[in-house]
Biopython code that builds the backbone (N, CA, C, O; Angstrom):
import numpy as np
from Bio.PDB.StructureBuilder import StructureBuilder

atoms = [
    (1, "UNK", "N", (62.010, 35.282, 117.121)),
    (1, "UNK", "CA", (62.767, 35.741, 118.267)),
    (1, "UNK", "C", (62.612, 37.249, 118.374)),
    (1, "UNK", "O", (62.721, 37.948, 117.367)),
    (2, "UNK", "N", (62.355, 37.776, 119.598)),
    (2, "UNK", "CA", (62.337, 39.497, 119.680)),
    (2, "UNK", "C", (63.616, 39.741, 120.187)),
    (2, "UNK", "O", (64.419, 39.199, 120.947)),
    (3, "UNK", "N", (63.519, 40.819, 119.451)),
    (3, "UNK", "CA", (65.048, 41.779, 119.487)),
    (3, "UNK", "C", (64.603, 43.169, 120.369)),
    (3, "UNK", "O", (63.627, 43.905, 120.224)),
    (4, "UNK", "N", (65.835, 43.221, 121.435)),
    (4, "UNK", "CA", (65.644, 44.507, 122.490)),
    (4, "UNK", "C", (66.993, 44.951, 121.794)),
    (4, "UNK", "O", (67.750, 44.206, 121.171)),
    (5, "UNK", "N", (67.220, 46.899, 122.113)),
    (5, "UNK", "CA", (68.338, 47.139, 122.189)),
    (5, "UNK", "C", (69.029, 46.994, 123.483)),
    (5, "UNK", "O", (68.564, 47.151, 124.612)),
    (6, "UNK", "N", (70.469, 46.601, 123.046)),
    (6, "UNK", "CA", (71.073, 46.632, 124.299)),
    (6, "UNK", "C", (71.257, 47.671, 125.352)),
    (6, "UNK", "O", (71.548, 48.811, 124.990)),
    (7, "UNK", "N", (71.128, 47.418, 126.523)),
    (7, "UNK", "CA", (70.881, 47.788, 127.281)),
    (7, "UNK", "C", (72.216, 47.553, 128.611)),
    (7, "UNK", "O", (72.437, 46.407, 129.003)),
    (8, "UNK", "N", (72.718, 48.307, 128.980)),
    (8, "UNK", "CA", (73.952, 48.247, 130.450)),
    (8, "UNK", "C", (73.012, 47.675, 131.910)),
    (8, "UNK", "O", (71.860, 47.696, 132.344)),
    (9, "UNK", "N", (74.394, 47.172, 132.282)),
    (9, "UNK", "CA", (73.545, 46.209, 133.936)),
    (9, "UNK", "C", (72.586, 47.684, 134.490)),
    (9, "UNK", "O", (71.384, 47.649, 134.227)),
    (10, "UNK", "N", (73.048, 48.750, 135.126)),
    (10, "UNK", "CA", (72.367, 49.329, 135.792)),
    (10, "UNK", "C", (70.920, 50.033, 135.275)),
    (10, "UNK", "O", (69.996, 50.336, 136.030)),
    (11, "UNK", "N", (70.944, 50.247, 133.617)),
    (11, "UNK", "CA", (69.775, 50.789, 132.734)),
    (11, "UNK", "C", (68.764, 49.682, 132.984)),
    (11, "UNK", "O", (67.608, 50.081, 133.116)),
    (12, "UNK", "N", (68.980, 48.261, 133.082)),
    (12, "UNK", "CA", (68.271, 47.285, 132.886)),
    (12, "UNK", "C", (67.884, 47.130, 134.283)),
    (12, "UNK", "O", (66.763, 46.632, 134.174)),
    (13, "UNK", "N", (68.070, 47.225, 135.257)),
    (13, "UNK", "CA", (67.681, 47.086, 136.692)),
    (13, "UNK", "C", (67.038, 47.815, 136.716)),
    (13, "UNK", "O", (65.986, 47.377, 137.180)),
    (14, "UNK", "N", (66.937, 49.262, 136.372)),
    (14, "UNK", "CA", (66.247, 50.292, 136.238)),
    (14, "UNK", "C", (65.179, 50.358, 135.867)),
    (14, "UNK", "O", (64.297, 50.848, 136.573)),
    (15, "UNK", "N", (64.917, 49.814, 134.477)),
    (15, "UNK", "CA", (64.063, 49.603, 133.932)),
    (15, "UNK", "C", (62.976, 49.234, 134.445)),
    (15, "UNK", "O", (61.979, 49.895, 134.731)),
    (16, "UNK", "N", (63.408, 47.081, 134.668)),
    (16, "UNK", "CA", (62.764, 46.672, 135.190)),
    (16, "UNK", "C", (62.485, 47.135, 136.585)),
    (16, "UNK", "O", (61.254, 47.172, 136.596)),
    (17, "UNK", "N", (62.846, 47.464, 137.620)),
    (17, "UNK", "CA", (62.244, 48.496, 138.887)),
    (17, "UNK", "C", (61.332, 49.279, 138.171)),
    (17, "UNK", "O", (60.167, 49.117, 138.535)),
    (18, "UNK", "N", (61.517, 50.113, 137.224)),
    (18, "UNK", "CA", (60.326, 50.975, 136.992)),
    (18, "UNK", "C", (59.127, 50.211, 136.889)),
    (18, "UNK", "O", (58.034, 50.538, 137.352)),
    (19, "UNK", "N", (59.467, 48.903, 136.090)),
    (19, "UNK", "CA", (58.062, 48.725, 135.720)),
    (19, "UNK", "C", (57.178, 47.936, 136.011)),
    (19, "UNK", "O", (56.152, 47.522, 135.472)),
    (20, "UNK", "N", (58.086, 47.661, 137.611)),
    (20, "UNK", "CA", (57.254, 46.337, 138.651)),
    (20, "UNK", "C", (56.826, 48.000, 139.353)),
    (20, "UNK", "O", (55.611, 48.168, 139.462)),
    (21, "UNK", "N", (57.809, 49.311, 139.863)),
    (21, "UNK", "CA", (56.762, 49.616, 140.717)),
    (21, "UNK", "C", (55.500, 50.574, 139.738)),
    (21, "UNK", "O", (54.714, 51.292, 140.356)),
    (22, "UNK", "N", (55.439, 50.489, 138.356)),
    (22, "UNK", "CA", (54.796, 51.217, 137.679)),
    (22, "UNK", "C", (53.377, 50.140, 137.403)),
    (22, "UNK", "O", (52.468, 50.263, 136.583)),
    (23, "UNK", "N", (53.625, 49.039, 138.472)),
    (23, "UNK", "CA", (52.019, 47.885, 138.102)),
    (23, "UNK", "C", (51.854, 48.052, 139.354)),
    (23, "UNK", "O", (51.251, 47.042, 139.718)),
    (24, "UNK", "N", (52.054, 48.839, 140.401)),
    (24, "UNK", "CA", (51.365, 48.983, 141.746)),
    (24, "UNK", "C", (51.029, 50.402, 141.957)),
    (24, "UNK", "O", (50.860, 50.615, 143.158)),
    (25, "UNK", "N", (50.884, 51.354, 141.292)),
    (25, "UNK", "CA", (50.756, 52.689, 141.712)),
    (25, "UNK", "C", (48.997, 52.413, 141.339)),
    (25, "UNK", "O", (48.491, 51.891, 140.346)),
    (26, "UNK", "N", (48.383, 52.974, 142.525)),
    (26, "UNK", "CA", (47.067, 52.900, 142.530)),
    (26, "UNK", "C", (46.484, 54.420, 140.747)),
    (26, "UNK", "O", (46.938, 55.511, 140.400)),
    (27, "UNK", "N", (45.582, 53.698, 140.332)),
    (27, "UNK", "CA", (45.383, 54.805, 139.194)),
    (27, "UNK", "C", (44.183, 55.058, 139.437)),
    (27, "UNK", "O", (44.037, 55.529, 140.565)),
    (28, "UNK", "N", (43.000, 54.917, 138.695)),
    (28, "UNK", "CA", (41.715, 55.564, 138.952)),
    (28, "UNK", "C", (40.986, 54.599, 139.575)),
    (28, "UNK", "O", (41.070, 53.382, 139.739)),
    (29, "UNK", "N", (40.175, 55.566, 139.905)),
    (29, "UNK", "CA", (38.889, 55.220, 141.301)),
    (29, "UNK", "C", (38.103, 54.670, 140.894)),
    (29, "UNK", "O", (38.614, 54.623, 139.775)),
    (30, "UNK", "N", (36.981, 54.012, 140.740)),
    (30, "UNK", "CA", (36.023, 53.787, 140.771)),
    (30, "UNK", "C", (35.812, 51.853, 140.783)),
    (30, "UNK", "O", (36.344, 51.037, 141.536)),
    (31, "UNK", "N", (34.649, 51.587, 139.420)),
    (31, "UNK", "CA", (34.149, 49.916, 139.473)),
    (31, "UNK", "C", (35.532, 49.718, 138.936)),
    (31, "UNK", "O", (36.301, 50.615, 138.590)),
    (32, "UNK", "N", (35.769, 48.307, 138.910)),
    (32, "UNK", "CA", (36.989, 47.591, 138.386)),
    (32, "UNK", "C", (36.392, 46.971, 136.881)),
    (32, "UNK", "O", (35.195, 47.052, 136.609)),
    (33, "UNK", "N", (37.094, 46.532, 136.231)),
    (33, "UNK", "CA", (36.152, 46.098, 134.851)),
    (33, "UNK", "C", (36.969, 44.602, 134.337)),
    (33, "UNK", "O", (36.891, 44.107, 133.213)),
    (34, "UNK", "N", (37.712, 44.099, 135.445)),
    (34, "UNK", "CA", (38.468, 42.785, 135.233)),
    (34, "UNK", "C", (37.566, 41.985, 135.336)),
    (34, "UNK", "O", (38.029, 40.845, 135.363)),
    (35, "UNK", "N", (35.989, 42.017, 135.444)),
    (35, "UNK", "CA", (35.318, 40.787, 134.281)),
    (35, "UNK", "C", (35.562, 41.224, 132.910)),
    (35, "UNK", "O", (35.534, 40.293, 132.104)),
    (36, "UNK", "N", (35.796, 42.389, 132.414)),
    (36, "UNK", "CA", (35.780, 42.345, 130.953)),
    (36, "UNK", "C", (36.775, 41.669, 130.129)),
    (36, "UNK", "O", (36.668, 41.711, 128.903)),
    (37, "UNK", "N", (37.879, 40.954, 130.781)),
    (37, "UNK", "CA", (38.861, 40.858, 130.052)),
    (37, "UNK", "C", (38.991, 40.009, 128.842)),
    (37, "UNK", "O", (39.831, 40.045, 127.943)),
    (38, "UNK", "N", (37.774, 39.092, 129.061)),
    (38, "UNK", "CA", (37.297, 38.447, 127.793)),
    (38, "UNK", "C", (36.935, 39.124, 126.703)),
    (38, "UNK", "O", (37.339, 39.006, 125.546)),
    (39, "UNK", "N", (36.098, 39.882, 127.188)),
    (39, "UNK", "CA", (35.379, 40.927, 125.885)),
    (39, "UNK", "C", (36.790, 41.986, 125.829)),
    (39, "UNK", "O", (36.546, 43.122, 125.422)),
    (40, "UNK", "N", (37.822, 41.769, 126.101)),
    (40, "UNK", "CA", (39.308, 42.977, 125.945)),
    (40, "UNK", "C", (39.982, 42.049, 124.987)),
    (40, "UNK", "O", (40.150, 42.537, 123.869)),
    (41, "UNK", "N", (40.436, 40.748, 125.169)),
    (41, "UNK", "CA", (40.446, 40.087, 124.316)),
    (41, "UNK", "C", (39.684, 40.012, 123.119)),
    (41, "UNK", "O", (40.201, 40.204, 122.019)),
    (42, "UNK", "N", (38.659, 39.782, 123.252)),
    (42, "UNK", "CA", (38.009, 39.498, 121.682)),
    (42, "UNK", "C", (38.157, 40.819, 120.854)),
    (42, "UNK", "O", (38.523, 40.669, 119.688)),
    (43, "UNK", "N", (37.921, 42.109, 121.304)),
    (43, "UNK", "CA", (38.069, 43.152, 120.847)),
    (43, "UNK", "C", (39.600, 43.643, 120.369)),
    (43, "UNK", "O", (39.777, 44.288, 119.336)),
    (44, "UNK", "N", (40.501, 43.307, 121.128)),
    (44, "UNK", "CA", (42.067, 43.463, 120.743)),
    (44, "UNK", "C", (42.208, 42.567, 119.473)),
    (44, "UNK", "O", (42.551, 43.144, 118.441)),
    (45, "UNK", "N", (41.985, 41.238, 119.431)),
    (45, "UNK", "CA", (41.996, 40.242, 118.315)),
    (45, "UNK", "C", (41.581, 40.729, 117.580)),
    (45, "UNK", "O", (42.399, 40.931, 116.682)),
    (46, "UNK", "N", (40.260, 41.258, 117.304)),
    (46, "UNK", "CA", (39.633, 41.673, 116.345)),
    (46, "UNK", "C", (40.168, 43.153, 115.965)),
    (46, "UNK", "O", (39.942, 43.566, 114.827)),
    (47, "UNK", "N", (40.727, 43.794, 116.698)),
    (47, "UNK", "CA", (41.387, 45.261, 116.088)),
    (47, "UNK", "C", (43.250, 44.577, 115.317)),
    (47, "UNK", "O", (43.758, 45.200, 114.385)),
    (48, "UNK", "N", (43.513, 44.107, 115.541)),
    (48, "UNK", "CA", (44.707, 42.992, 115.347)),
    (48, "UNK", "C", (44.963, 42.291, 114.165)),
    (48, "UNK", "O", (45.949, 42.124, 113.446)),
    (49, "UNK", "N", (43.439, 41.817, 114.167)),
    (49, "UNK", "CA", (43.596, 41.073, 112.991)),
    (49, "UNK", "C", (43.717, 41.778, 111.607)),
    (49, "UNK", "O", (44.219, 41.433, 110.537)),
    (50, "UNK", "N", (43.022, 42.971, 112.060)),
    (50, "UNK", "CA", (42.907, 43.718, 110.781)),
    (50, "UNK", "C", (44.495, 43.613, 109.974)),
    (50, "UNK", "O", (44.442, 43.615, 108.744)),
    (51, "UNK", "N", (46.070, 43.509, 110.708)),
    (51, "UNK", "CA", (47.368, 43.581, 110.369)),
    (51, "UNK", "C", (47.532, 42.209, 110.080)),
    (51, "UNK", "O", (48.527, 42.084, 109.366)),
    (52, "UNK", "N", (46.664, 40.463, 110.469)),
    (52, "UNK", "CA", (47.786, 39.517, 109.805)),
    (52, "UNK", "C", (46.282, 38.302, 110.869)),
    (52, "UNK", "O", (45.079, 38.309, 111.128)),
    (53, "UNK", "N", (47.702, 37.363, 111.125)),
    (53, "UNK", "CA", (47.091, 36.590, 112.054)),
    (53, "UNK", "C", (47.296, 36.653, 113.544)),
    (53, "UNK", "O", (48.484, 36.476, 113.812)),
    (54, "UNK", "N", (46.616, 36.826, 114.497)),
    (54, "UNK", "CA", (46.990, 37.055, 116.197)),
    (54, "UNK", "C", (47.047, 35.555, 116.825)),
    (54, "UNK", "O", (46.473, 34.470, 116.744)),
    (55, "UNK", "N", (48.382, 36.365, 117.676)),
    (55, "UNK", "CA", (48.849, 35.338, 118.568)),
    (55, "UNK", "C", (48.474, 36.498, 119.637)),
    (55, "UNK", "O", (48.689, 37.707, 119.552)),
    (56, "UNK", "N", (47.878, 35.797, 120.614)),
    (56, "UNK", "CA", (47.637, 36.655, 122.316)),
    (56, "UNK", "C", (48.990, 36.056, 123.574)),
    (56, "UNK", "O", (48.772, 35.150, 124.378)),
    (57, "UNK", "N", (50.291, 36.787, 123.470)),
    (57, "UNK", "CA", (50.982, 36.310, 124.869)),
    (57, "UNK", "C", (50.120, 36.424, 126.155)),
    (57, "UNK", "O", (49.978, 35.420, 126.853)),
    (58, "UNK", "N", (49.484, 37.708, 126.534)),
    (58, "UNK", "CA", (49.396, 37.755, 128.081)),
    (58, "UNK", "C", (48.350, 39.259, 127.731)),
    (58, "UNK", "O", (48.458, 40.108, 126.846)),
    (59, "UNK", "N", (47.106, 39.065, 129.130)),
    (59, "UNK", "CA", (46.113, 39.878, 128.870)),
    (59, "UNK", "C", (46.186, 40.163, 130.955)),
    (59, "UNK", "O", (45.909, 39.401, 131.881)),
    (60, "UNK", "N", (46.760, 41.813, 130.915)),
    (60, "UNK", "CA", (46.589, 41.983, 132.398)),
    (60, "UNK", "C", (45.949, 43.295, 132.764)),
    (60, "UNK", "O", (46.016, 44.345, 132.125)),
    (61, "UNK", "N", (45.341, 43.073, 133.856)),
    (61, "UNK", "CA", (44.683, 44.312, 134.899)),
    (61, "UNK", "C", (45.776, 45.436, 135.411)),
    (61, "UNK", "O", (46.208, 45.397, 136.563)),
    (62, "UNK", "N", (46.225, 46.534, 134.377)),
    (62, "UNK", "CA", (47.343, 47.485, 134.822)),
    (62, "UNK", "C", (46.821, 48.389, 135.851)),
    (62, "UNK", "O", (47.515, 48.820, 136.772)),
    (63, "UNK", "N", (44.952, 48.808, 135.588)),
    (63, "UNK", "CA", (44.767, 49.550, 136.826)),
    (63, "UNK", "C", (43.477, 49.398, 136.686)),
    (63, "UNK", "O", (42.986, 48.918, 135.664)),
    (64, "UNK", "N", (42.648, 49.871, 137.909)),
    (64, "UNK", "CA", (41.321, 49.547, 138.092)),
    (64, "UNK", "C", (40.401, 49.429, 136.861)),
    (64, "UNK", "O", (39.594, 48.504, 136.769)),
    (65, "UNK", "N", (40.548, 50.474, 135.824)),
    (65, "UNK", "CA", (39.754, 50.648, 134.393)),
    (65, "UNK", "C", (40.337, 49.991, 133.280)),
    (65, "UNK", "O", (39.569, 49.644, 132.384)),
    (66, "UNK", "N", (41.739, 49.716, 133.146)),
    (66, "UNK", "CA", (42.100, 49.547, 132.075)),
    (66, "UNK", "C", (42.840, 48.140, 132.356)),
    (66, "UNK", "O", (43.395, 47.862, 133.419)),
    (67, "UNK", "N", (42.733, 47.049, 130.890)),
    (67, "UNK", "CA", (43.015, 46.011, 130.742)),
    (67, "UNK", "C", (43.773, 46.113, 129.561)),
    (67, "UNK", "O", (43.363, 46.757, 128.596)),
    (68, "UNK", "N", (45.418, 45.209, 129.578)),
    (68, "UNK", "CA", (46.194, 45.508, 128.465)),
    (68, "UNK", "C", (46.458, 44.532, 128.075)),
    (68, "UNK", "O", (46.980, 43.685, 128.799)),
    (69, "UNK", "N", (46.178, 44.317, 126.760)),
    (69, "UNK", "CA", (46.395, 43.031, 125.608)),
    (69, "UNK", "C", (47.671, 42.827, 125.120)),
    (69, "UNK", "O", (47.946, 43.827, 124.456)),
    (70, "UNK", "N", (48.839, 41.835, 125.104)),
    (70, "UNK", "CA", (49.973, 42.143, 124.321)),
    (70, "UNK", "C", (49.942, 40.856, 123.832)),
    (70, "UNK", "O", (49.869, 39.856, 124.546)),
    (71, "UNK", "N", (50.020, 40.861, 122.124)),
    (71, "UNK", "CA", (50.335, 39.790, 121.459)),
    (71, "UNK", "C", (51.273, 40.014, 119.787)),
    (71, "UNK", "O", (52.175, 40.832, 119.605)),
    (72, "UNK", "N", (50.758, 39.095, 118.819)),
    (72, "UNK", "CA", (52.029, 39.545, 118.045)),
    (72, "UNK", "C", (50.804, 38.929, 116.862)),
    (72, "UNK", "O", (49.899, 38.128, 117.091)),
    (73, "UNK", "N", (51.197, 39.712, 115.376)),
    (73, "UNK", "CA", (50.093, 39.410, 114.206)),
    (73, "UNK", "C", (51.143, 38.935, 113.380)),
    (73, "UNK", "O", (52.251, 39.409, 113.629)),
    (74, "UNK", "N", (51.048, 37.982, 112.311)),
    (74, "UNK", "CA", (52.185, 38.004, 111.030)),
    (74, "UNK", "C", (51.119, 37.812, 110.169)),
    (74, "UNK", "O", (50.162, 37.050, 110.304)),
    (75, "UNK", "N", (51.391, 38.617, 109.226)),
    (75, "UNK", "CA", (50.774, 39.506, 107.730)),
    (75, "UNK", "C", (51.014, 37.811, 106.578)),
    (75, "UNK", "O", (51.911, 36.995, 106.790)),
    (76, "UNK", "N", (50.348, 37.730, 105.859)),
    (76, "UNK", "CA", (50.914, 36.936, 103.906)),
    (76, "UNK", "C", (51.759, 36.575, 104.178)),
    (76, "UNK", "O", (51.875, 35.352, 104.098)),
    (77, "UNK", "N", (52.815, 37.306, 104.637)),
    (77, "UNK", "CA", (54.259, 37.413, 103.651)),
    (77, "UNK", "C", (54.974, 36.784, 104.863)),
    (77, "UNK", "O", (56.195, 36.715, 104.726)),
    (78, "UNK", "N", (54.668, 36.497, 105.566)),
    (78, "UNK", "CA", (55.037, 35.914, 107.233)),
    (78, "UNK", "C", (56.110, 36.850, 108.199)),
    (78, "UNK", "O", (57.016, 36.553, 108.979)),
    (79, "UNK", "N", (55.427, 38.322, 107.652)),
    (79, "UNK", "CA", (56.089, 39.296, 108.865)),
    (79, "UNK", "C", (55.519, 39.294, 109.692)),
    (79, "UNK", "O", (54.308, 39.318, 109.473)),
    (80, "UNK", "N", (55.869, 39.273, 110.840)),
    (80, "UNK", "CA", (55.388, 39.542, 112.428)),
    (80, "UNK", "C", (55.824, 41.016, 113.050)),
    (80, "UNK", "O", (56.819, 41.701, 112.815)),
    (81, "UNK", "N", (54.873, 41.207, 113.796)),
    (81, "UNK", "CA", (55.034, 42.368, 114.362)),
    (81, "UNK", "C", (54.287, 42.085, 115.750)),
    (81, "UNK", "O", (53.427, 41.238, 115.989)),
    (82, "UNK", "N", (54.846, 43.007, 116.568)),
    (82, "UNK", "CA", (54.047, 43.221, 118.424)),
    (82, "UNK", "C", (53.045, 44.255, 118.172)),
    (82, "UNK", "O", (52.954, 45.224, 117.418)),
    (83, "UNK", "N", (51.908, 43.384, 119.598)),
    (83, "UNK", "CA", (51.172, 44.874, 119.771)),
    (83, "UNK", "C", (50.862, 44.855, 120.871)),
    (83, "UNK", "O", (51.091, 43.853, 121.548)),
    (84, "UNK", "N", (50.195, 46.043, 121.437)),
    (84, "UNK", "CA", (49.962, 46.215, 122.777)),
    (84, "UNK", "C", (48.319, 46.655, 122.351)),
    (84, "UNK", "O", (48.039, 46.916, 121.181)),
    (85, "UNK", "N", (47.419, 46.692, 123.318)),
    (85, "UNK", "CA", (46.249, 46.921, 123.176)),
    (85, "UNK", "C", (45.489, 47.328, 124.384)),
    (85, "UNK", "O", (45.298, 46.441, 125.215)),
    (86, "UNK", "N", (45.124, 48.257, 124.575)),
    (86, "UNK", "CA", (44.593, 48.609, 126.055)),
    (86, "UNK", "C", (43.320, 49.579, 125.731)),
    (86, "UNK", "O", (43.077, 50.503, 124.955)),
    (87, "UNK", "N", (42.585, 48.791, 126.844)),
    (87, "UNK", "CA", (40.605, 48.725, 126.632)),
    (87, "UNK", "C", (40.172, 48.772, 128.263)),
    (87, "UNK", "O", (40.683, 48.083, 129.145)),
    (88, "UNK", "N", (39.268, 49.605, 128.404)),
    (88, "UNK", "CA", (38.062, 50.033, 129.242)),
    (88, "UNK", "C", (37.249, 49.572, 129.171)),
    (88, "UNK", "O", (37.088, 48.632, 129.950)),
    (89, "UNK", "N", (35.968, 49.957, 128.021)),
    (89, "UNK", "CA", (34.792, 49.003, 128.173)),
    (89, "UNK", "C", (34.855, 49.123, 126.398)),
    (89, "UNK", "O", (33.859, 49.082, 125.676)),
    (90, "UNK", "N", (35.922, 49.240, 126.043)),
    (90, "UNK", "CA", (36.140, 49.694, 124.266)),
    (90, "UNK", "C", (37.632, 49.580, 124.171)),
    (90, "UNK", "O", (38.307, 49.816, 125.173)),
    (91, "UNK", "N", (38.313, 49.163, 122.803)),
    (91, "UNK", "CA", (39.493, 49.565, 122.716)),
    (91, "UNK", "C", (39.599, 51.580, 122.648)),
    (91, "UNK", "O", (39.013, 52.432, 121.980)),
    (92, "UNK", "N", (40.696, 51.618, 123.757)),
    (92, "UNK", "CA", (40.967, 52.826, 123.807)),
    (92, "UNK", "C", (42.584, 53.317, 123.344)),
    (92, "UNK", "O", (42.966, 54.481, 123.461)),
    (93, "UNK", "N", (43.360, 52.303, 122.852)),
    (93, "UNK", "CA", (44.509, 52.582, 122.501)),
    (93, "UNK", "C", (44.955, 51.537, 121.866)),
    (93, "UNK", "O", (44.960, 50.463, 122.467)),
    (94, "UNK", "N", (45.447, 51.612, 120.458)),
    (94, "UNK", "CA", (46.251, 50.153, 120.177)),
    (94, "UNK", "C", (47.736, 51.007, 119.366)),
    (94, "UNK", "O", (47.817, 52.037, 118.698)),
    (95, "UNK", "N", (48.726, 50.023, 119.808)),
    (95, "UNK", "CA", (49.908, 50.407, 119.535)),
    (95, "UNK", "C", (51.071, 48.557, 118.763)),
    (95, "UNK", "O", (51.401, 47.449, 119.186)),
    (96, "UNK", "N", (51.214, 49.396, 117.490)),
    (96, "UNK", "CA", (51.703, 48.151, 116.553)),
    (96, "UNK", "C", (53.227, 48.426, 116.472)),
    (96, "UNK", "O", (53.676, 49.573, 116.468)),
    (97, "UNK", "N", (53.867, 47.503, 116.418)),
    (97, "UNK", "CA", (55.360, 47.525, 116.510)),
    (97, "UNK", "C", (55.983, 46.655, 115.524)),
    (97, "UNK", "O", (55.533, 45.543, 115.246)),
    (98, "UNK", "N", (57.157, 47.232, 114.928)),
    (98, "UNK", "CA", (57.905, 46.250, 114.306)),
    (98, "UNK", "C", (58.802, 45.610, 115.199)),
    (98, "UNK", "O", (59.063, 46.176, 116.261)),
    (99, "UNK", "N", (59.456, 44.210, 114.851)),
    (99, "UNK", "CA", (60.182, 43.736, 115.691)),
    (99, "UNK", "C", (61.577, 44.256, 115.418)),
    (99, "UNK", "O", (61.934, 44.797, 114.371)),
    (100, "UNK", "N", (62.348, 44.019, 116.524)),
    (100, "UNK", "CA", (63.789, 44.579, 116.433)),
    (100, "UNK", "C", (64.164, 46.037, 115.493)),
    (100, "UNK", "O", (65.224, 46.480, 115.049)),
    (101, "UNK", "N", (62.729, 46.521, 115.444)),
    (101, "UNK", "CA", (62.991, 48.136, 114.674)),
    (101, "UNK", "C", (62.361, 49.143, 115.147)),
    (101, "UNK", "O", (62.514, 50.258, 114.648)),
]
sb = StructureBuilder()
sb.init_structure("model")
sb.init_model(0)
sb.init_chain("A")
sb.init_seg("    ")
for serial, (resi, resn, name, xyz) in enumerate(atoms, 1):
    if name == "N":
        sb.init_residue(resn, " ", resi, " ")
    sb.init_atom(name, np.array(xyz, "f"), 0.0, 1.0, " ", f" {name:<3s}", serial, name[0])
structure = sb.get_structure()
């Protein structure tokens, strides 16, 4: 189960508003690279795995160049943790999280 901190009615409306209109703001120009998202996948898994075993929730087109991976790894010892993963024509950012910490 993932753990958020709590959050008040109006912070949470907020939020979420930010971050429906923060998936429509046009970002960079050019080719689009949402055939790659396979090869964004395999590459996120494989930077991922290096922490445990990958689970992939959801792989989306945030802006014309960049494709963002979010799934979750659990290590031996059956800790789990989140990650986010975001790739161009390469991983260009990966970000690992503990849960509820």
């Amino acid at each position: 189960m993932l753990a958020a901190p709590a959050l008040g009615g109006c912070a949470v409306q907020a939020a979420v508003l930010a971050a429906d209109i923060a998936g429509d703001i046009p970002r960079a120009k050019g080719p689009s690279n949402a055939h790659l998202k396979p090869q964004a996948t395999e590459a996120c898994t494989r930077q991922a795995g290096q922490y445990g075993s990958v689970y992939i929730v959801d792989v989306q087109q945030r802006a014309i160049d960049r494709i963002i991976v979010w799934g979750s790894v659990t290590d031996a010892a059956q800790h789990r943790r989140t990650f986010e993963c975001h790739f161009s024509t390469q991983v260009i950012g990966f970000k690992l999280r503990e849960i509820g910490g």
